[in-house]
FIPADO-327789 format. One record per residue (C-alpha): residue number from 1; chain; x, y, z negated. Coordinates in steps of 0.001 Angstrom, whole numbers, plus 500000, padded with zeros to 6 digits. Layout:
N
[NUM 'A' [X Y Z]]
...
//
This chain:
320
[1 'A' [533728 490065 509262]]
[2 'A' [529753 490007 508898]]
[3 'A' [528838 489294 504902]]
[4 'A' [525280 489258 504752]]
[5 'A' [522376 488186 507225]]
[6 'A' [520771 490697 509498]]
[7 'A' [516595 491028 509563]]
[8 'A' [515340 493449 512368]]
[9 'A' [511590 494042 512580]]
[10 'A' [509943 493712 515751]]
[11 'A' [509155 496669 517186]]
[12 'A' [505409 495326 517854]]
[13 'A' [503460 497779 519971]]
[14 'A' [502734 500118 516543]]
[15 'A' [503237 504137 517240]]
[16 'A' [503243 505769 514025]]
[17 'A' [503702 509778 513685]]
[18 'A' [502674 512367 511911]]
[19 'A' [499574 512534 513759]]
[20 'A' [497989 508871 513039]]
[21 'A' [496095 508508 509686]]
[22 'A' [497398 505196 507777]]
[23 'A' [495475 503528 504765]]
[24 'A' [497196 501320 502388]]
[25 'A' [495701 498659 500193]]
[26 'A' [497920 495872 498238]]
[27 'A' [500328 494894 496005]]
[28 'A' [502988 497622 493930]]
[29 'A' [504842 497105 497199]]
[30 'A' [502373 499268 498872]]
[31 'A' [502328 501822 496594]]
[32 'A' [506781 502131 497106]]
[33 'A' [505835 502475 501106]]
[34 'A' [502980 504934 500243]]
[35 'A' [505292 507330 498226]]
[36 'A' [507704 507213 501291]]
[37 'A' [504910 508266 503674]]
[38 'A' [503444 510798 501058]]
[39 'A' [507343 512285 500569]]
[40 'A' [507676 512527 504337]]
[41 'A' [504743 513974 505229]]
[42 'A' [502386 511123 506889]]
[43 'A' [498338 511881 506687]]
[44 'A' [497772 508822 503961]]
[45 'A' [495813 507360 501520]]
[46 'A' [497253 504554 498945]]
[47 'A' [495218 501952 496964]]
[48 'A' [491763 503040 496412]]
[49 'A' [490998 500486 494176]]
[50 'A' [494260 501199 492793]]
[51 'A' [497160 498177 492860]]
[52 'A' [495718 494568 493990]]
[53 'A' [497537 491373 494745]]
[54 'A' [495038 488467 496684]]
[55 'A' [493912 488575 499905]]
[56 'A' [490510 488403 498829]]
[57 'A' [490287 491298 496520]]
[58 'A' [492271 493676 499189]]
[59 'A' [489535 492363 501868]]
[60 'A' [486805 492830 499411]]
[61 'A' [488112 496376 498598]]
[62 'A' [488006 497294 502391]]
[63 'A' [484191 495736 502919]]
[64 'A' [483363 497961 500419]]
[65 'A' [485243 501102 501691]]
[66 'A' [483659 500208 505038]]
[67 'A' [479717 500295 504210]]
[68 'A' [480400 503363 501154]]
[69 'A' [479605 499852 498891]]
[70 'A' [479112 502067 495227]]
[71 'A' [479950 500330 491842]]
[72 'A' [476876 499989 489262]]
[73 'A' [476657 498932 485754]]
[74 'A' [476783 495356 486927]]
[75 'A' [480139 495314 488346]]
[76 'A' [481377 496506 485236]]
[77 'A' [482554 495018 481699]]
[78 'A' [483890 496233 478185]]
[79 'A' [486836 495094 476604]]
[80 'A' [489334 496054 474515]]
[81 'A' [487918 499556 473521]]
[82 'A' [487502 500415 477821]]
[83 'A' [485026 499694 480571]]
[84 'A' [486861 498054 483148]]
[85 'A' [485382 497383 486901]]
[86 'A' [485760 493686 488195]]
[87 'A' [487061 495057 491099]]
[88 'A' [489688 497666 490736]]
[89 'A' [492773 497906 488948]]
[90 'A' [492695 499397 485241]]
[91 'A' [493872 502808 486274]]
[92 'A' [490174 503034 486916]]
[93 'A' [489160 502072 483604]]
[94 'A' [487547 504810 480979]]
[95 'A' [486172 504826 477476]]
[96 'A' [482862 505823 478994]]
[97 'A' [480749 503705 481097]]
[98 'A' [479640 506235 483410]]
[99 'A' [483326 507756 483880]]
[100 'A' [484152 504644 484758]]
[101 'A' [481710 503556 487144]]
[102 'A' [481555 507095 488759]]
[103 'A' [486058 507440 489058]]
[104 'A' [485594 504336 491186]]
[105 'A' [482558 505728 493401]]
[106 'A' [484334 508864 494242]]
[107 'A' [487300 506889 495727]]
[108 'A' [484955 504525 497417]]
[109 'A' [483542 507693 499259]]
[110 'A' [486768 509162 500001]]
[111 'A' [488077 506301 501275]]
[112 'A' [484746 505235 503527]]
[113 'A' [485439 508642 504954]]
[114 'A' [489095 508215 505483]]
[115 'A' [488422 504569 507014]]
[116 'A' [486430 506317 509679]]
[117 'A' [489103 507513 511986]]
[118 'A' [492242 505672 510350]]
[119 'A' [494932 504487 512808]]
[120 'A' [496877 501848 511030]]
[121 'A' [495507 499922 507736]]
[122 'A' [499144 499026 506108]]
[123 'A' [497897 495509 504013]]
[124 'A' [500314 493960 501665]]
[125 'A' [499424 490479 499778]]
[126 'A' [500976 489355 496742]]
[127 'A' [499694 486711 495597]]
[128 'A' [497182 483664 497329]]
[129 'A' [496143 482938 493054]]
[130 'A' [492526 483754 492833]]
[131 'A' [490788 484460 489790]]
[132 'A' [486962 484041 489752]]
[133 'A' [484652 484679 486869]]
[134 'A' [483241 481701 485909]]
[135 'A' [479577 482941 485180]]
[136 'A' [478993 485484 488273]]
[137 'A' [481032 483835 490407]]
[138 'A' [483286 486429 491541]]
[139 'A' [486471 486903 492668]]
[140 'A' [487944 489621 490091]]
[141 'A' [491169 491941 491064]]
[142 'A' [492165 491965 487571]]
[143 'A' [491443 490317 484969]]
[144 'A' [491940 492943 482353]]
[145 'A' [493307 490914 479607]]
[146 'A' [489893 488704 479317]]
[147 'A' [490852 485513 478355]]
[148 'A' [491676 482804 480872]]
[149 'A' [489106 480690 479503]]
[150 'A' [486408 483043 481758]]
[151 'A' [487806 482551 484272]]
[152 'A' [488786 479695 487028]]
[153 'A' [492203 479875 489094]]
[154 'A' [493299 478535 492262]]
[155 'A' [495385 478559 495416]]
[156 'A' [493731 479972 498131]]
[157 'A' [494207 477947 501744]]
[158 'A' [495475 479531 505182]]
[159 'A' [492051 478532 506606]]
[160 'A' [489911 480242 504191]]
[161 'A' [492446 483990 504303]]
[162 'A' [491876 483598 508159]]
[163 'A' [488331 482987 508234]]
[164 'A' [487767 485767 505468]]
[165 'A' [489801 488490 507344]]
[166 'A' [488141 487469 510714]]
[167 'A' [485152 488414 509473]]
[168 'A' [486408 491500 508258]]
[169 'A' [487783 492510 511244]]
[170 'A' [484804 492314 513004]]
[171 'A' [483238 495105 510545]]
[172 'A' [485835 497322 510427]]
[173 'A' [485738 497560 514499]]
[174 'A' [482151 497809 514235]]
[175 'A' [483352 500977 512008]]
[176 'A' [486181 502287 513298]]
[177 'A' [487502 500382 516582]]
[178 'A' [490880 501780 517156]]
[179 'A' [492020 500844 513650]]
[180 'A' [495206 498078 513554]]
[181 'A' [496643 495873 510900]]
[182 'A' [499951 496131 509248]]
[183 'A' [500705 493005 507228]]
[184 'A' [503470 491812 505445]]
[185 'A' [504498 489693 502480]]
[186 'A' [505124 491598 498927]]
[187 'A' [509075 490240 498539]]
[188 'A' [507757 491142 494742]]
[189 'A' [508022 487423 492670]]
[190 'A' [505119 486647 490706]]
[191 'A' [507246 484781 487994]]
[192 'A' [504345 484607 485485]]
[193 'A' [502526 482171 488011]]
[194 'A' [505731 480009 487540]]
[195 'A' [508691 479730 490248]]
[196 'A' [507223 476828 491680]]
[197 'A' [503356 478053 492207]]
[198 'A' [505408 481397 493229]]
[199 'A' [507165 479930 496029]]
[200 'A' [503958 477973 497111]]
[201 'A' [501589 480968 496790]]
[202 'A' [504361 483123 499344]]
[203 'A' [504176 480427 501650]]
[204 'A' [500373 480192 502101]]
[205 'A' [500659 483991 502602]]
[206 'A' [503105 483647 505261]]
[207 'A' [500775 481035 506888]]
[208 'A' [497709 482992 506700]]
[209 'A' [499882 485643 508902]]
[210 'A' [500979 483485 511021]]
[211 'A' [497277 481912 511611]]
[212 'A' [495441 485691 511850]]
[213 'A' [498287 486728 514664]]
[214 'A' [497230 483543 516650]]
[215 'A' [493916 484442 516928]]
[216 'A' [494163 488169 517002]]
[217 'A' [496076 490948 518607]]
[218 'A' [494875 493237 515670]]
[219 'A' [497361 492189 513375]]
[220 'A' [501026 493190 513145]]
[221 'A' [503969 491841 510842]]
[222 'A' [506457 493751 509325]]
[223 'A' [508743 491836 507118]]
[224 'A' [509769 493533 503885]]
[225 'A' [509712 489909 502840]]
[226 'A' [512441 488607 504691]]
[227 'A' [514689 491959 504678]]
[228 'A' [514761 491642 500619]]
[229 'A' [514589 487669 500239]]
[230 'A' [517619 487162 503112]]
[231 'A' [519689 490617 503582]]
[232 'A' [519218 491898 500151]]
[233 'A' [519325 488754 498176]]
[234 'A' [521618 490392 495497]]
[235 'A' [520393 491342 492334]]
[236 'A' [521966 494456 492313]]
[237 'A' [519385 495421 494777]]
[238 'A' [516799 494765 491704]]
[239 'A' [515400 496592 488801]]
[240 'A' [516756 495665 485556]]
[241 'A' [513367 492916 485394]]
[242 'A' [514874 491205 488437]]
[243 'A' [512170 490875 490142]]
[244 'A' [510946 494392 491655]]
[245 'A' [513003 495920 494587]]
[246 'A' [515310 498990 493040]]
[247 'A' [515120 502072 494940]]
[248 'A' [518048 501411 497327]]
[249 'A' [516487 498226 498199]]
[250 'A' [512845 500360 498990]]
[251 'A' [515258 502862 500422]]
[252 'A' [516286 500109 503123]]
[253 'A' [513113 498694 503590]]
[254 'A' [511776 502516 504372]]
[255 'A' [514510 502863 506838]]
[256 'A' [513626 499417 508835]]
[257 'A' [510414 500886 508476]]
[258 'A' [510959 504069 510450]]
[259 'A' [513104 502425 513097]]
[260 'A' [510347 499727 514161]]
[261 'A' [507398 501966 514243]]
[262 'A' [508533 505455 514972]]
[263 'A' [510167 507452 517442]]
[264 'A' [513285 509836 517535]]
[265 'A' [511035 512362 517335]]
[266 'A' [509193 511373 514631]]
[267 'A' [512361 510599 512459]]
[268 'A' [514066 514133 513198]]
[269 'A' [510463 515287 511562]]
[270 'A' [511165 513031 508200]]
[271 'A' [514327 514606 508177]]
[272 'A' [513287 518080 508557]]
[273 'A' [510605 516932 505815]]
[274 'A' [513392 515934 503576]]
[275 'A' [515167 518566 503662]]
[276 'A' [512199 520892 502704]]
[277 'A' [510954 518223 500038]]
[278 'A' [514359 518497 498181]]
[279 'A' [514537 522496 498375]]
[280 'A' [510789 522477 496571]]
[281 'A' [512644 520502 494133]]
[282 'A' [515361 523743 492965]]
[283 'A' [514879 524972 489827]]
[284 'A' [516438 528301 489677]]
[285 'A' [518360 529263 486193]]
[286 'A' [517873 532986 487909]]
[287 'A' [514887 533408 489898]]
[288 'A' [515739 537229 490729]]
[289 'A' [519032 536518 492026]]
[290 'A' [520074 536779 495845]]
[291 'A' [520888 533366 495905]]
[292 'A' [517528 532518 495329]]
[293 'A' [515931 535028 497290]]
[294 'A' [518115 533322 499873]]
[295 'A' [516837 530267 499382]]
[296 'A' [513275 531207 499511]]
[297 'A' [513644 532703 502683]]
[298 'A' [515138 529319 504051]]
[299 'A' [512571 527725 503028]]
[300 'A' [509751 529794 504745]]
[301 'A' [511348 528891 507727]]
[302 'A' [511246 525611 507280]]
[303 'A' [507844 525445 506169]]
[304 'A' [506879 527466 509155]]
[305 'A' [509167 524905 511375]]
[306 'A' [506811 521859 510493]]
[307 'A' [503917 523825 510912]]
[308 'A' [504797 523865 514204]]
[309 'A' [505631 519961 514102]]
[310 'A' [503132 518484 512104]]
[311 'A' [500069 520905 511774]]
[312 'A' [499042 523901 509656]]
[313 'A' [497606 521533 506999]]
[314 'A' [500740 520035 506013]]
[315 'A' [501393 521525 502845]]
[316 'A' [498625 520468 501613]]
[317 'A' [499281 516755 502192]]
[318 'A' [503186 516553 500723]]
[319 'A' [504152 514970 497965]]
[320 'A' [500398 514028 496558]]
//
């Protein structure tokens, strides 16, 4: 007897191993698929503007990456004891003005560099509410507990997320041409937005997806959206706040994941990586013992086993 529905991704025409360099900019969502690639050993970067949720702001964020765009005093304000940028989530926020403004210029460098020769750009949208600040006229990524009266708040339409991410696609292959789009649909509820601007904000996202894969064969879809919203729909595959995915639920999504855009090769290698990730995590009540010795020579092997399957520079990479 079946008792639940069934998503599969499409396979799409996506190649991922351990080889391909994959940015990813978005919602919290992207940050669960970015630990999964960190953990497993992919060549990544997560979020360099740290956690955003509109179209807009993630597109903005990647403009910027593109042309090394640096934040000034301007693109700042104070509040609540911090400097916060307009742009970036608060993780970049400091006491100090220039700590501030120069945490987010170092990332914008490191991720201009990183864009250069990136595979796969993995975008996740949360949200089609905009915020825009009222007296500059810009479309913030957070808000940073201003009040509301600053700024103004809409819906973005499917026209305008198409047009805007046209545009941007024509800059990043003007950057880097062999770079490809990963989109999908944060299954993430924005319940503060209300359950009915929720559901419509989702939709115009899934719209906007629809309308960018019509018009370009950049753009891929993977559907973490559907595979929580229709296989999953159980709470008990939710945090205790009912609304974020719990691990087994990421767990799942990680594993549709791996079986649309990687090979058996590739998963044997996230398997071998496991396996060494978990050793790394023994604490040993006797570090002198032969047990442990034991273990330590295990894992030499093992490191010097993906060596061999994933490059010299692995180590470096796992588990940032």
């Amino acid at each position: 007897m079946k008792l639940q529905t069934t998503v599969i991704p499409r396979k799409d025409e996506i190649a991922l191993s351990h080889s391909n360099k994959v940015l990813l900019v978005g919602s919290c969502f992207t940050d669960s698929i970015g630990e999964k690639l960190d953990y497993f050993g992919f060549r990544c970067m997560r979020n360099p503007f740290g956690i955003l949720y509109n179209p807009f702001s993630i597109a903005q964020c990647l403009e910027y990456c593109i042309v090394n765009r640096k934040m000034s005093d301007d693109d700042i304000v104070f509040n609540n004891h911090l400097w916060h940028s307009w742009y970036h989530h608060s993780k970049f926020s400091d006491v100090s003005k220039e700590k501030c403004v120069e945490n987010c210029n170092i990332k914008i460098e490191e991720a201009h560099l990183f864009l250069k020769d990136v595979d796969y750009i993995f975008i996740t949208w949360g949200t089609a509410l905009i915020y825009t600040l009222i007296e500059q006229g810009i479309v913030v990524g957070n808000c940073h507990k201003i009040p509301g009266t600053y700024f103004d708040r809409r819906l973005l339409m499917v026209e305008e997320i198409a047009k805007r991410y046209m545009a941007l696609e024509q800059k990043l292959l003007a950057y880097n041409p062999k770079a490809e789009i990963l989109l999908t649909v944060s299954p993430i509820r924005h319940w503060k937005e209300g359950y009915r601007e929720n559901q419509l904000s989702k939709s115009v996202l899934h719209l906007a997806v629809d309308k960018l894969q019509s018009q370009s064969a950049m753009y891929h879809y993977f559907p973490s959206y559907e595979i929580v919203m229709d296989e999953l729909r159980d709470y008990r595959f939710f945090e205790a706040d009912m609304l974020h995915p719990s691990a087994v639920a990421i767990e799942i999504i990680w594993e549709k994941f791996l079986d649309a855009y990687t090979s058996e090769g590739t998963k044997n290698i996230c398997a071998v990586m496991d396996k060494y990730q978990k050793m790394k995590q023994h604490r040993p009540f006797y570090p002198d013992s032969d047990e442990y010795k034991a273990h330590q020579s295990k894992m030499a092997q093992i490191e010097c086993r993906l060596k061999e399957l994933v490059g010299q520079d692995f180590l470096c990479s796992v588990g940032k």
